[in-house]
N, C-alpha and C positions, 0 to 999 in steps of 0.2 A: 697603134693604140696609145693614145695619150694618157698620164698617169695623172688621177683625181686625188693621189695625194698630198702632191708638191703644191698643189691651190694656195695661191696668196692673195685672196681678197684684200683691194684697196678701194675700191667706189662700188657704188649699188645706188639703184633707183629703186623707187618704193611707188608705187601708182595711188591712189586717193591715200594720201599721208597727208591730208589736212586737220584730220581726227580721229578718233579710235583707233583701230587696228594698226593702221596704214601710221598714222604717228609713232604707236607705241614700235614698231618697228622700226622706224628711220631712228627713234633715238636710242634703241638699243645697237643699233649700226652702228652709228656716230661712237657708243661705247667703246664697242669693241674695234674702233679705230678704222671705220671707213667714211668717207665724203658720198655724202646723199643726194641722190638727185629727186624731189618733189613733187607731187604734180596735187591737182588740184580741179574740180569741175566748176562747183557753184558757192565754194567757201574758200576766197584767195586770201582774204585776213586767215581764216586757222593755216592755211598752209606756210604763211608770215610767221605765223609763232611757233609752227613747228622747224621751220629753215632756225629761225633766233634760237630753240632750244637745242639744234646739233650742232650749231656755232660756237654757244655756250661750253662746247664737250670741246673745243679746239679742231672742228671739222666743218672741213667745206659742204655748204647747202647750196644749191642750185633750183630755183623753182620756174616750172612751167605751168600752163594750162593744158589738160589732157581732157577730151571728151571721147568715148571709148565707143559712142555710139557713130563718131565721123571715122568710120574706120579707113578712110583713105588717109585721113590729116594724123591717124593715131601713132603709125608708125612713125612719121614726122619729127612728131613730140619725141619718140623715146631717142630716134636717132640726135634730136637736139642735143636734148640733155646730155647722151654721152660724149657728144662733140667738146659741152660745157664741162665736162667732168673728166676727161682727155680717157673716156672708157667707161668699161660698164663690166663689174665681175661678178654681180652678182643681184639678179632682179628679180623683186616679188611684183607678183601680179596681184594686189588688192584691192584695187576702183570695182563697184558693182554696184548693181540695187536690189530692189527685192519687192513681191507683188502679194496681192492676198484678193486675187480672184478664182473665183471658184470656177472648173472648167468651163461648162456650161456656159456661161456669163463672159469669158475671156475672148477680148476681141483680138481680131488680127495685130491690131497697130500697139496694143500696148504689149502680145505675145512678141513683135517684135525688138518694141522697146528694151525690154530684161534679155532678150535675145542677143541683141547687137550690144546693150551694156555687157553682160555676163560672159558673152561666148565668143561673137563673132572678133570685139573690138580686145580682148582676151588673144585670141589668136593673133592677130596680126602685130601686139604689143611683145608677146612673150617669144615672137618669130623673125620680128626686128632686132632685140634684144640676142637672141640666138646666133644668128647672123654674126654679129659682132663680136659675140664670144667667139666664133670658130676664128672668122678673120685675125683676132686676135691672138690664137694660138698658145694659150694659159691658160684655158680650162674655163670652168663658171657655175654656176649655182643658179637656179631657175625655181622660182617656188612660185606656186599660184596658189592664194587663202580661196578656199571653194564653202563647205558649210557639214554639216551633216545630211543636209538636205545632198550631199554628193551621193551619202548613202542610202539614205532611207528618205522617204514622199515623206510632207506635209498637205494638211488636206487643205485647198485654198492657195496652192502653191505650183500651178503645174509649170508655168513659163519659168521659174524660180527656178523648180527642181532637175527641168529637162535642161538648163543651164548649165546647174552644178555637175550631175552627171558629168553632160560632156563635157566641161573642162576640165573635170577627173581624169577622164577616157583621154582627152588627148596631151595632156601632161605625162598620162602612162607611155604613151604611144612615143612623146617626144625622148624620155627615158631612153627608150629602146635605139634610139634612132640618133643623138646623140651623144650616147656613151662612148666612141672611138674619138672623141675630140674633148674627152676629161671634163663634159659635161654630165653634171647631175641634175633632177628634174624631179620635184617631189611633191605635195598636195598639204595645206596643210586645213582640217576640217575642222572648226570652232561651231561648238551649240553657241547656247547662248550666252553671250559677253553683253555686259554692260558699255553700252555706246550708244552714240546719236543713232544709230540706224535700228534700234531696238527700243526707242524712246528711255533711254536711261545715261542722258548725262554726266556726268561728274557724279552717279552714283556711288557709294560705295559697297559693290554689291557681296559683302560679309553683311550685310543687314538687311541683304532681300532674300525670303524664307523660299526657297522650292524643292517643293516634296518630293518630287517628281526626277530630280535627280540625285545620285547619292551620294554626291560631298554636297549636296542641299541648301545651294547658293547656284549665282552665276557665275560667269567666270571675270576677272579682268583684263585687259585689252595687252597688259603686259605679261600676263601668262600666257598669251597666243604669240605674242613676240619673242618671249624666250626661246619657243622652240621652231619661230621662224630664223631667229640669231644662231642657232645649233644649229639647223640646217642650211646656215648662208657660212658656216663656217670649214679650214679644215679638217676640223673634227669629223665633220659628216662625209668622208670620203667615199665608205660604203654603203652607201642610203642613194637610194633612187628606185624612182617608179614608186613611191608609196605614200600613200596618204594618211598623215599624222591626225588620229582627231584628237581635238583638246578641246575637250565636252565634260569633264566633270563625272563622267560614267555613261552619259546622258541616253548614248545610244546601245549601252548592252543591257537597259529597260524596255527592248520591245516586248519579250517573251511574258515577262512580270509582269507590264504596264495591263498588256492586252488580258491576261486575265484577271485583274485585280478594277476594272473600270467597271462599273456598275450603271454608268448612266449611259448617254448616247451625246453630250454636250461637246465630248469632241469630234463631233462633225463639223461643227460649225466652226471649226479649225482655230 
């Protein structure tokens, strides 16, 4: 049994860190003094200016292009990267997308689409990356950013949600399963952040009002990073198998929410 406390993170990949999340992570890496590896789908200029921004911190950037739905070429990419980075000690899994069809209506090809992005090409990133940590015999940190929707449906959201689940479900499962090689393996669950993938830009979202959850904002993309930097650290030596949410409260309003709605308007998700 390998000891998860002697962990010395020195490199880490971070998967869609062109923008939001996946940024605010790589340069809180870079903070805390490790070399990033990049990737990127269909925004290689942001992934440019997030490699210049962990440069700027005195750490090495490495960018690739990663498409999560080629899940043969996916493992590829990560094994690049680490080849580029001489290792890999510590990888978030945060490339994804997200859908708003209602079941009924949801066809095969785009339930596979959010499928092979979310889950399939999830797997095989976060199993490459595994790999490497064992070969390497120094332990490693494994986080996949999943949603709330890991825990609780959105309505409009089935191929989204059966996504998150399972790569809740099998991040728990990898927990289990490489714990004797001083790997940890943890979930981290974000409501809703201000970022391109929520239509909120360079919001600053201390000035967007929601009711609905109870610090009554959203969140920022570096408060999801902080507590992915805490769990890519050796601070987190006893953390594994669990899923972090940093949601603002968001999800201990179901009980409240469900009897305080008065209308029927959230069907229409």
């Amino acid at each position: 049994m390998e000891d998860t406390t002697s962990f010395s993170p020195a490199t880490a990949i971070v998967t869609g860190s062109d923008s939001g999340i996946g940024r605010a992570t790589a340069v809180a890496l870079a903070n805390a003094g490790l070399d990033v590896g990049i990737t990127w789908h269909s925004d290689q200029e942001g992934a440019e200016a997030t490699a210049d921004e962990v440069r700027s911190l005195g750490r090495q950037a490495v960018v690739r292009r990663l498409d999560t739905t080629d899940v043969r070429g996916a493992a590829a990419a990560i094994d690049a990267l680490a080849e580029e980075l001489g290792g890999v000690d510590v990888f978030v899994n945060n490339a994804g997308t997200g859908d708003n069809v209602a079941f009924l209506d949801l066809d095969f090809e785009t339930w596979m689409q959010t499928l092979d992005t979310n889950l399939n090409g999830a797997f095989v990133c976060l199993q490459a990356a595994a790999r490497r940590m064992v070969k390497q015999g120094r332990g490693g940190r494994l986080i996949a950013v999943t949603s709330v929707h890991e825990l609780q449906p959105r309505v409009g959201s089935s191929a989204y949600d059966a996504s998150k689940h399972g790569l809740g479900g099998l991040v728990k499962t990898m927990a289990l399963e490489l714990a004797e090689h001083g790997i940890t393996a943890n979930n981290v669950a974000p409501g809703e952040i201000a970022t391109p993938m929520t239509g909120q830009t360079d919001q600053d979202p201390t000035q967007t009002d929601r009711p609905g959850v109870p610090l009554g904002r959203p969140g920022d993309a570096r408060e999801v990073a902080a507590v992915i930097a805490f769990l890519a650290s050796p601070a987190s030596s006893y953390v594994t198998g669990a899923t972090w949410a940093v949601d603002g409260g968001m999800l201990q309003m179901g009980p409240q929410a469900g009897s305080h709605i008065t209308g029927h308007d959230w069907r229409k998700g």
